[in-house]
N, C-alpha and C positions, 0 to 999 in steps of 0.2 A: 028409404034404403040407401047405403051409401056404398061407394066402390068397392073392392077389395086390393088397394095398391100400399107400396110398403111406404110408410112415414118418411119423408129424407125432409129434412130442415132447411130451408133456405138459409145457409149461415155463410160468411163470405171467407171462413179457414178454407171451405173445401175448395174456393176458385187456388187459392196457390197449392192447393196438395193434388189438385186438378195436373196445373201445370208441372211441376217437380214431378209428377209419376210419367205423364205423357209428353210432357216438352224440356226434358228437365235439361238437356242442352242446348236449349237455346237465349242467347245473349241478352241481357241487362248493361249498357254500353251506357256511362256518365260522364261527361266533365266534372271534376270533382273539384270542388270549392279552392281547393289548393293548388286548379291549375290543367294535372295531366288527365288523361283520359285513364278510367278503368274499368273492367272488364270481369263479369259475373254471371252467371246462369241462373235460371229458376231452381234447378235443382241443388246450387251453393244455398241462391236465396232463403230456403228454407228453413234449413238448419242454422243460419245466422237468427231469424227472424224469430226460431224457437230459443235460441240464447234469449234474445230479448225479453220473451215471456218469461222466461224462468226468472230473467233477473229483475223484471216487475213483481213476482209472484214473490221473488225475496223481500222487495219491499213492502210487502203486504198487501200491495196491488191486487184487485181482483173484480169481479162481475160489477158493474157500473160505473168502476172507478176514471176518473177522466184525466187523462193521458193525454200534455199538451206539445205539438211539438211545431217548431218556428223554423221552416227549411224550406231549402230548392226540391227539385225534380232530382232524385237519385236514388240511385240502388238503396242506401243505408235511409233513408228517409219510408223509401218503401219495407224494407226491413222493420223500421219502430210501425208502421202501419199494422201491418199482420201479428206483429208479434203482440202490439195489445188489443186488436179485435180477435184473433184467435183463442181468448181466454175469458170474454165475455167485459173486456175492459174497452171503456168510451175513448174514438183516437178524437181527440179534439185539434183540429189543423188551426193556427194561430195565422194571421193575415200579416206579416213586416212590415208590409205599406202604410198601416195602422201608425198613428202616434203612438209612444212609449204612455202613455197616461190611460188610450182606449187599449193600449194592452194588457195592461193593467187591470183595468175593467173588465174586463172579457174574461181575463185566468182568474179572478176573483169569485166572477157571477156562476161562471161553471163548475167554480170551486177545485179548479186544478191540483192534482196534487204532486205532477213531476214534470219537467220542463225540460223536452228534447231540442236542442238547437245548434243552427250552423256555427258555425266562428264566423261569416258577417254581420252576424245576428247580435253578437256578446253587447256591440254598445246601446242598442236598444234595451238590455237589459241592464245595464249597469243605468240608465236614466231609470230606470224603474223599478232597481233591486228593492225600495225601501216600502214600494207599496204593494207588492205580491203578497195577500194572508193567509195564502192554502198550499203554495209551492213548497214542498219538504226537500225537492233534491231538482238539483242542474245539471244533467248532462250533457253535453260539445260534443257532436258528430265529428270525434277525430283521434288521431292516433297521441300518445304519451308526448311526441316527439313534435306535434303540431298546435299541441296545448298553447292557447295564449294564455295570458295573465288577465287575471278577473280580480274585481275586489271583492268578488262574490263566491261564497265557498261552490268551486263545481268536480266535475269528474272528466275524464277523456271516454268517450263511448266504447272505444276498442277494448280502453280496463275495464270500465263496467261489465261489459260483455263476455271478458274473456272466463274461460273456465267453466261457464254456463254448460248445464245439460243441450245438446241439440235433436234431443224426442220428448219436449212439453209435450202433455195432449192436448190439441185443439179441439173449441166445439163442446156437442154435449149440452148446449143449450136451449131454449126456446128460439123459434129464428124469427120473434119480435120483439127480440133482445135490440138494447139499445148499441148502437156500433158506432156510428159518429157523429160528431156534432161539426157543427160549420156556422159562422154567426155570419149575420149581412154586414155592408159594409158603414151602415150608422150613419147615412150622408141627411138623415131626417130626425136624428137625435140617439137614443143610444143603440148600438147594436144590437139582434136580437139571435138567438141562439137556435139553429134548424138542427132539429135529433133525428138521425135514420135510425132506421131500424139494419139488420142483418137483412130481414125479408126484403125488402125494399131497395136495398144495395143490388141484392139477386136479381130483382126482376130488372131493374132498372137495367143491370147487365146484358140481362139476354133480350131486352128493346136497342140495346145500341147495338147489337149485331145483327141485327136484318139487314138488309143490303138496300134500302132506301134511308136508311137512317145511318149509321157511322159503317157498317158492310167491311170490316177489316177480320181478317181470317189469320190462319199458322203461315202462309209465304208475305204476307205483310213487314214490312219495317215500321215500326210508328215511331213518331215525336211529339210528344207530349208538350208545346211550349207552354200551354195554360196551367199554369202551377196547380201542384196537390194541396195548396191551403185554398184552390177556386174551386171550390164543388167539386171535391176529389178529381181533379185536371178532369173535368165534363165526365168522372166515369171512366177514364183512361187505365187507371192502375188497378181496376178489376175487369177489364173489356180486355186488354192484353193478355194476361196469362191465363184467360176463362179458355183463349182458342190458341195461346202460343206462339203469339207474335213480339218477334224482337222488340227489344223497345231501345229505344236512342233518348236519355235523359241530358236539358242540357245544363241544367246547375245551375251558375247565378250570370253566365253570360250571354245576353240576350239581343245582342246588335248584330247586324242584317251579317258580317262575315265569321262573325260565328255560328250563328247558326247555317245560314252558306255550308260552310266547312263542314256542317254535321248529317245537312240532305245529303252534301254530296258524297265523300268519303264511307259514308255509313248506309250509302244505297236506300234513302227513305223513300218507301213509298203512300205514307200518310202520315198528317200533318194538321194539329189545330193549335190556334189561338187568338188571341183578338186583332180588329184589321191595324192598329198600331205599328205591330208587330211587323206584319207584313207588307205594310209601307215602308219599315226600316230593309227589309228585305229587297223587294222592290227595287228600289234607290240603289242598295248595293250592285243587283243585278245588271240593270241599266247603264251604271258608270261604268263596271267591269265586263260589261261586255258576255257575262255569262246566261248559263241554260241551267235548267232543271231536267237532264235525260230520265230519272230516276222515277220524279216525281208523280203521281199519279191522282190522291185527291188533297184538298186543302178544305177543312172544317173552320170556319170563321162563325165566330159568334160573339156574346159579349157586348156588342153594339151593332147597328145597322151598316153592315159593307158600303161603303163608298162603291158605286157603279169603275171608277178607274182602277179600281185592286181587281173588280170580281172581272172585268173584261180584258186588263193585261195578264192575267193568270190564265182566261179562258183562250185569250185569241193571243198571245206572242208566245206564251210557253205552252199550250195543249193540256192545261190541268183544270179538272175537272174543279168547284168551286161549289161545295155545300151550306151554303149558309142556314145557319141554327140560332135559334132563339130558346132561353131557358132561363132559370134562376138557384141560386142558391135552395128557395123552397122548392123547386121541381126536382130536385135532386144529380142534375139540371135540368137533363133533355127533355123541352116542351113539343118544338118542332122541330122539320129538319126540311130542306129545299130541293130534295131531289126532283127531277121534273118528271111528272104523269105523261102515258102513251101520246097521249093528244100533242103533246107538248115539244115530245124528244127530238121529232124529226122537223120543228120547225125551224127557221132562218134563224142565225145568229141574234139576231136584236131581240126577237121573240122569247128569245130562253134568257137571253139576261134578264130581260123587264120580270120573265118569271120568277128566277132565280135572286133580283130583289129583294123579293117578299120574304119573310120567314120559315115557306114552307110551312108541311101539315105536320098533321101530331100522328105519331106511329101508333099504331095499338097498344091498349093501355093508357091512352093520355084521352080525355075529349074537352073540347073548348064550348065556351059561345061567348056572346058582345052582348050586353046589354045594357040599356040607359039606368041614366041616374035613381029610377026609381023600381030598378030592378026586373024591368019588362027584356022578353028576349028581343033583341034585335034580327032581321032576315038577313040571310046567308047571301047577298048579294054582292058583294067584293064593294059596296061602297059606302054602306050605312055604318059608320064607325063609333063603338062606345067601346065600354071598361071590357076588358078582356078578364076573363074568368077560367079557371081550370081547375079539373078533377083529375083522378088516375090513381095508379098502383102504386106510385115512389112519386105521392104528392104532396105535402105536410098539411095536415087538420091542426096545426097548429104550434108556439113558439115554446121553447124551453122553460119551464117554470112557470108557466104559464102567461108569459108577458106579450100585451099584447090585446087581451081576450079571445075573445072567440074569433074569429077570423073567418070561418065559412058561411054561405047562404042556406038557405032552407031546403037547396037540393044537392047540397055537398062543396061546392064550387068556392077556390078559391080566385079574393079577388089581386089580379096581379100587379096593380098597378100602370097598367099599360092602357093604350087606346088603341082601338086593334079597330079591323073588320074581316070577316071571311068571305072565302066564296064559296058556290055548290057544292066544288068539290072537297072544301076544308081548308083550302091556302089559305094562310092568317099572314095579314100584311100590317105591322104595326103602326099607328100614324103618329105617336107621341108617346110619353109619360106623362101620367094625370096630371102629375105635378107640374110636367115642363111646358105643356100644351099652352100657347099664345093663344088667348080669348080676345079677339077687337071686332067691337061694335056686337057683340056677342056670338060671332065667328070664332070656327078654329082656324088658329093656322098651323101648318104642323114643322117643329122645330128641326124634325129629323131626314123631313126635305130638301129643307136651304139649308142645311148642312151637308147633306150626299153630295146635294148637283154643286156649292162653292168648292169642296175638297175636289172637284174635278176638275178644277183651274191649275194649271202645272206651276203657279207661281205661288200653288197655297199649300202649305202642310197640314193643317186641319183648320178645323171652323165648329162655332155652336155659335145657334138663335137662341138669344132671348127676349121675353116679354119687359117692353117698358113704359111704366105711365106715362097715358095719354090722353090729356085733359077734353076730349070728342072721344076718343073709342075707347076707353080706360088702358088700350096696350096694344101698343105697335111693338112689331120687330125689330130689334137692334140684330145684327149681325158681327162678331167676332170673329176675326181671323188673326192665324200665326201664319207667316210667311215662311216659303220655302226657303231654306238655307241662301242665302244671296240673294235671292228675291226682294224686291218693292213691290209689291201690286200696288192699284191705285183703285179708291171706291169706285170708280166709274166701269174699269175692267170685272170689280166683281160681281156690280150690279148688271153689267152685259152677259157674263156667266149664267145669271139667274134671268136671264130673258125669252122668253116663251117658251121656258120648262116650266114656267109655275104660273098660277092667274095675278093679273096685274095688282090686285088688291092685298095679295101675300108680300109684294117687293118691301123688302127692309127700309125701313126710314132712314137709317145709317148706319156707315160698315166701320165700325173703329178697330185697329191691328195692335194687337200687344205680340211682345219678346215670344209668349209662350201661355198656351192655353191649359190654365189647371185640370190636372186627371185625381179622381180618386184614387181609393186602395185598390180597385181589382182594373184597372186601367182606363174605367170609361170618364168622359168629361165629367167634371164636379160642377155640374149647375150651381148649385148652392154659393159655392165660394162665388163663382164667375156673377152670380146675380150681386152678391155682397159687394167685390168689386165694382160695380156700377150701377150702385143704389142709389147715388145721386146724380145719374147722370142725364143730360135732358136729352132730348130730342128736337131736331132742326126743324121737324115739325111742331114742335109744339110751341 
């Protein structure tokens, strides 16, 4: 016997025609590539974003076709968003971080067939005009009058647009229709291509609004810093207009007094992106002397928070500090750190050490750790193996099928990471598989003496890595980038890492470069950083 309730589709047109009917004045607020601030509604939004569709449905645009576009956080960005998933068309969000050669790649393998892009974006493309085979048309997010010059035939978005019907009909489809693509970031060889579905976008949405996990309602401000080519900014550009919350986009300027300027003047009160970010912040705030009156919570993910961001956030400005764990395949949101009854009313030091961790998985998501050979490991916050997940907006698998099979015998994908949990589900991550220090056949974990060096105020960031050792096959080398005017000295960073960690973990030596390589979605590039000191010995050895 099955219920008697009415069909509605999980499709993601209905989140903007959600908003536009019920919040349709409320603000769309961007720094716009060219500068000034500009100023839009959900209920403008929509009728722009059905131009769009009509004027892909001109180009013959239609149900799976893939739809690539290479931009900031903004209104017009989210405009090509809805206007080609509301017609059953794939948005494919393109990574700039990327070299012009893996972009190429990417709009190739997913067979792109139209290419929406900022004007920062053009010389990227002009490195890689001659190798696009599927790209029919280029259009620039900008007006006639902003148009640069391309040696590539393109168009201005606003002509494209203009003259378009503004009542496309959205939707009408199955809602396991395919809606976006997102590739990883390729740091292990080539990118690989993660397909949501419309269902899957839905649900993911109404998991990021429970009020332990992202908890952002219609008197909300948000700022989105984690870009919409990061895993749809975490689910941000369908979590906003699902419940009507302003959004504050900030374009392509992403230092601590611009976005400064965008908490503040624009009354934000939530806020994610990676801790980077908010060390650039940070900084600003400390020199300047300034407050966050506005602010209310900070979403940090993308990497492991350094204890000095999540506790100058916590204890000098009053804002609360959710740290999240996720991935491109999770669509992202795995976990989120909000702290359990037990937890809430304990002493300051208690909730941070909690608040560390990655936090549980919201309903909809379930984890577990298990060893090498696939046995479950126990839920005791300290036996740590390969971290696995299943759920509702999880990917069974890569775009075209590259890759292979990628789940276990009981669904579970494996994520790469080295976790362990506890009773009650915290998942504290101890490493990447990849990045995990093995000596003497010990872990040690890279993501440690990296938190606790970044808390020396003369360091701007830091990563461990593993280097041959003719006794233990790999001891720890320690990298650090120095703070702005700073010198530290091995000796000060090695007294940093003094009875935080066991004496068997301490790095054999600390070497300081100009500047520690980051990937394309922000986080340290091992890879590069191990190539860098592939021949490099050890004072040990």
């Amino acid at each position: 016997m099955q219920g008697i309730m009415q069909n509605w589709p999980l499709t993601v047109d209905k989140v903007l025609e959600h908003a536009a009917q019920n919040h349709f004045d409320r603000e769309i607020v961007t720094r716009s590539v060219e500068g000034p601030i500009v100023r839009t509604t959900y209920g403008e939004l929509i009728g722009r974003a059905k131009q769009v569709s009509a004027a892909l449905l001109d180009l013959g645009i239609g149900m799976g076709d893939r739809v690539a576009t290479l931009a900031w956080n903004s209104a017009l960005h989210m405009e090509c968003w809805y206007g080609a998933m509301g017609i059953g068309a794939v948005l494919h969000t393109v990574n700039p971080r990327l070299h012009p050669d893996q972009i190429a790649w990417i709009a190739n393998h997913a067979e792109d067939r139209i290419l929406i892009l900022d004007t920062s974006f053009v010389p990227l493309i002009e490195a890689a005009k001659d190798k696009f085979e599927t790209i029919e048309k280029f259009v620039i997010l900008t007006d006639p009058e902003n148009m640069p010059e391309t040696s590539f035939e393109a168009v201005s978005y606003e002509l494209w647009i203009d003259g378009h019907r503004q009542d496309t009909a959205w939707g009408g489809f199955d809602e396991n229709t395919a809606c976006g693509l997102c590739y990883t970031s390729g740091t292990t060889g080539n990118p690989k291509g993660v397909l949501y579905s419309h269902r899957t976008n839905v649900l993911h949405t109404l998991i990021t609004l429970a009020p332990d996990v992202m908890g952002i309602g219609a008197r909300d401000v948000v700022l989105p810093v984690v870009p919409m080519f990061h895993a749809n900014a975490w689910g941000l550009a369908f979590s906003c207009p699902a419940v009507g919350a302003k959004m504050v986009m900030p374009g392509a300027q992403m230092d601590g007094a611009s976005i400064y300027q965008l908490l503040s003047e624009e009354k934000v009160t939530v806020t994610a992106a990676v801790p980077t970010v908010w060390l650039m912040l940070l900084n600003y705030l400390q020199e300047n002397k300034l407050d966050l009156p506005h602010l209310n919570k900070v979403i940090i993910g993308g990497s492991a928070v350094p204890e000095r961001i999540l506790r100058t956030f916590e204890v000098d400005y009053g804002v609360d500090v959710v740290h999240a764990w996720g991935m491109t395949e999770t669509s992202p949101l795995g976990t989120l750190g909000a702290l359990l009854p037990k937890d809430a009313d304990a002493d300051i030091d208690t909730r941070i050490t909690q608040k560390l961790k990655q936090g549980r998985p919201p309903f909809g998501v379930e984890l577990k750790v298990v060893d090498d050979e696939g046995n479950t490991l126990p839920r005791d916050a300290k036996t740590s193996g390969r971290l696995m997940i299943r759920g509702a907006a999880i990917a069974s698998g890569y775009f075209k099928g590259d890759g292979g099979d990628v789940l276990d015998d009981e669904g579970f994908f494996d994520t790469g990471d080295v976790a362990n949990l506890c009773p009650w589900g915290t998942m504290q991550i101890t490493d990447r598989a990849k990045d995990v220090i093995k000596s003497g056949g010990e872990w040690i974990s890279s993501i440690d003496l990296e938190n606790i060096a970044v808390g020396h105020p003369k360091v701007a960031n830091a990563a461990a890595i593993g280097i041959y050792h003719p006794k233990w096959d790999e001891r720890p080398l320690l990298v650090v980038q120095p703070a702005p005017g700073e010198t530290p000295t091995k000796e000060e960073i090695l007294a940093q890492l003094e009875g935080k960690i066991a004496k068997w973990w301490t790095p054999d030596d600390v070497a300081f470069v100009d500047e520690i390589p980051l990937g394309a979605t922000g986080k340290i590039n091992k890879m590069k950083l191990r190539d860098m000191f592939k021949d490099y010995t050890l004072p040990t050895a």
